[in-house]
DRENPA-3360 file (N, C-alpha, C; in nm, 2 decimals, always signed):
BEGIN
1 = XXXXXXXX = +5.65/+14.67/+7.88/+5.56/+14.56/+7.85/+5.48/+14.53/+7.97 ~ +5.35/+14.51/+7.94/+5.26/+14.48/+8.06/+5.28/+14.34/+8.15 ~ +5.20/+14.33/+8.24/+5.22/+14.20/+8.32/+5.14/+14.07/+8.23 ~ +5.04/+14.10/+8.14/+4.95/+13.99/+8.06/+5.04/+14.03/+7.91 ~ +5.12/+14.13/+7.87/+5.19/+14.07/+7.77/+5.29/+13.98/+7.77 ~ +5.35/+14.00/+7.88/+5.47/+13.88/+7.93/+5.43/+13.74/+7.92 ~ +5.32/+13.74/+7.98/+5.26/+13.62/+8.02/+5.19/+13.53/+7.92 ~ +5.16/+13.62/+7.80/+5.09/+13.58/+7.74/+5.19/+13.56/+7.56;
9 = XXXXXXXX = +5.35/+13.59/+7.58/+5.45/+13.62/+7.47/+5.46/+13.47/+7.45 ~ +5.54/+13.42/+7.55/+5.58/+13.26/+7.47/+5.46/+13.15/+7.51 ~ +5.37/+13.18/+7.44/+5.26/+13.07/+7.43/+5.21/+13.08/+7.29 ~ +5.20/+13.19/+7.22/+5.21/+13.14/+7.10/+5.32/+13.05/+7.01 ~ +5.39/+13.06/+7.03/+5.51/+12.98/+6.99/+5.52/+12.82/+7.01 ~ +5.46/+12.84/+7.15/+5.47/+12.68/+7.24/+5.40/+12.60/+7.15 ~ +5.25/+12.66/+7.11/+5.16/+12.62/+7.07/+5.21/+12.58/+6.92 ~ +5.22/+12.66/+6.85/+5.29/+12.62/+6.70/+5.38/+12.53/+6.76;
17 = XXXXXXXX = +5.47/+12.57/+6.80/+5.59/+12.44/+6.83/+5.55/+12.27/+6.85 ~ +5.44/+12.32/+6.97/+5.35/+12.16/+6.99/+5.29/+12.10/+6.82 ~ +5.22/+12.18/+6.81/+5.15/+12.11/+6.70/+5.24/+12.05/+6.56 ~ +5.36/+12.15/+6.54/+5.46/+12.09/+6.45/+5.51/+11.93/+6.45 ~ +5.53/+11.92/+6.62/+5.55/+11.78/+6.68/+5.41/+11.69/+6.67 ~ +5.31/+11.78/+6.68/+5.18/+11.68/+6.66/+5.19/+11.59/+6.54 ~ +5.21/+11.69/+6.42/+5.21/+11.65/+6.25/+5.33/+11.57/+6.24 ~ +5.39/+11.55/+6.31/+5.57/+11.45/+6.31/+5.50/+11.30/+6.40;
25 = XXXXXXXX = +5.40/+11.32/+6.46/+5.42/+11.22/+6.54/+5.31/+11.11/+6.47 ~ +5.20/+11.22/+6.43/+5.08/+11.14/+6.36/+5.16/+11.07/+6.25 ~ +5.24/+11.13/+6.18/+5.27/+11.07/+6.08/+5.37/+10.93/+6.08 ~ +5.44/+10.93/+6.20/+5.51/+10.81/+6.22/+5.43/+10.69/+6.30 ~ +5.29/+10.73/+6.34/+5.21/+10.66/+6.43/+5.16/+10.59/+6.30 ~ +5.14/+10.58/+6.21/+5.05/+10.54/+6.10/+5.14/+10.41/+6.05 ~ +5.32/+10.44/+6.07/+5.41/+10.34/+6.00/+5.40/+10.26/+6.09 ~ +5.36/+10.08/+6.04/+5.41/+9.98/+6.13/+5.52/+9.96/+6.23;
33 = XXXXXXXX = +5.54/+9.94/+6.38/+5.62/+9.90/+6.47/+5.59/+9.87/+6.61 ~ +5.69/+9.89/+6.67/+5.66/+9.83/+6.82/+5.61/+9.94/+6.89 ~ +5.64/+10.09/+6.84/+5.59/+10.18/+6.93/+5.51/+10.26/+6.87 ~ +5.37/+10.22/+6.76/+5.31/+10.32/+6.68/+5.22/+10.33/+6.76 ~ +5.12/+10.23/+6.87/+5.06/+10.32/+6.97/+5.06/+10.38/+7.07 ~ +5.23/+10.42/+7.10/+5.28/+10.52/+7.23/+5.30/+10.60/+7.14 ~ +5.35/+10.61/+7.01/+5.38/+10.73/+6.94/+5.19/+10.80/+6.93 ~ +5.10/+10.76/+6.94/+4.97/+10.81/+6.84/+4.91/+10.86/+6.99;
41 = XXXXXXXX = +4.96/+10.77/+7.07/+4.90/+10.84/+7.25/+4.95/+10.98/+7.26 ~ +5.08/+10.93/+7.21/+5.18/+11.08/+7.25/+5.12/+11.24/+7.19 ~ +5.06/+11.18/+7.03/+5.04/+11.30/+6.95/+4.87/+11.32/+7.04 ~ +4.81/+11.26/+7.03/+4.65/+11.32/+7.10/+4.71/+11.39/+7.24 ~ +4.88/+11.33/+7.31/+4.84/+11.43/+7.46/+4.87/+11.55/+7.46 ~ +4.94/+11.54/+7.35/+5.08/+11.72/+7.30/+4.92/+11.82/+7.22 ~ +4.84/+11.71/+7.16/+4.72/+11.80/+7.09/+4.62/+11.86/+7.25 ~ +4.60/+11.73/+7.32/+4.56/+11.81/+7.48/+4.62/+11.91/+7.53;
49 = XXXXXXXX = +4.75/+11.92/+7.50/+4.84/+11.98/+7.57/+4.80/+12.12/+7.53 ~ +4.79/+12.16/+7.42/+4.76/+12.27/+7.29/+4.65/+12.34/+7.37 ~ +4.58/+12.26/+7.35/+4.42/+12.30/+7.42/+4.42/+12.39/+7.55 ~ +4.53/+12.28/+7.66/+4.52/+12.36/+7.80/+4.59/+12.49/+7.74 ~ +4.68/+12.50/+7.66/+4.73/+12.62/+7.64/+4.65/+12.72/+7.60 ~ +4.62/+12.72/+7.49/+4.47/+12.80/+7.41/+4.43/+12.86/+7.54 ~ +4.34/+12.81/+7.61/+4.27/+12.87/+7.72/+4.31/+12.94/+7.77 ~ +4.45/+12.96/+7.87/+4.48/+13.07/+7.94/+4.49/+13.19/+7.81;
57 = XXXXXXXX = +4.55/+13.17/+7.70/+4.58/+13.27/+7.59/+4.50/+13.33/+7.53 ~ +4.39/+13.28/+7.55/+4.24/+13.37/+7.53/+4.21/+13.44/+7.64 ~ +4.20/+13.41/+7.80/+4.19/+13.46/+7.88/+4.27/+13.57/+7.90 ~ +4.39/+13.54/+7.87/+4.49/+13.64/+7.87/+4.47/+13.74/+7.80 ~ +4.42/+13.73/+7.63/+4.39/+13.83/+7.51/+4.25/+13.86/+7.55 ~ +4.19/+13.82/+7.65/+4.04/+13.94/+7.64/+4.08/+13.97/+7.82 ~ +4.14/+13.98/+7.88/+4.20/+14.03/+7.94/+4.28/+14.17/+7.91 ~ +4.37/+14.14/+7.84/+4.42/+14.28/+7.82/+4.35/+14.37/+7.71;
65 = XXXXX = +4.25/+14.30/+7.66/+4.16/+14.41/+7.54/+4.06/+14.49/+7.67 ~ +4.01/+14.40/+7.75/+3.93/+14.48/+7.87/+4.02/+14.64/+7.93 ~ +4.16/+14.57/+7.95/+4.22/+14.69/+8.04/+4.22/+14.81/+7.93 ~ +4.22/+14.81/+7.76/+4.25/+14.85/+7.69/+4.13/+14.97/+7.71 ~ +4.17/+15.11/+7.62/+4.09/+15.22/+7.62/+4.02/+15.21/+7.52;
% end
């Protein structure tokens, strides 16, 4: 296994992982309480979070399509 497939293995996962938690959090941000807007902060930073990820994982996948024959 290459040095950008390593690198580039557990970030798809992370990513689904994050966003699972995104859909768990929006949806309790919406029920009335004391913490629906730390819960609704939380889901936009985990969705930022996603994003910084994306990036390197693209860079990564046209990365290794370049080294490719």
């Amino acid at each position: 296994m290459s040095d950008i497939d390593q690198r580039q293995m557990p970030l798809p996962p992370w990513i689904e992982h994050n966003g699972e938690h995104v859909g768990k959090f929006r949806h309790w941000a919406v029920l009335p309480g004391p913490a629906e807007d730390k819960i609704r902060v939380t889901a936009e930073l985990m969705g930022v979070a996603n994003i910084c990820l994306e990036d390197p994982l693209e860079r990564l996948l046209a990365e290794a399509e370049e080294g490719q024959p």
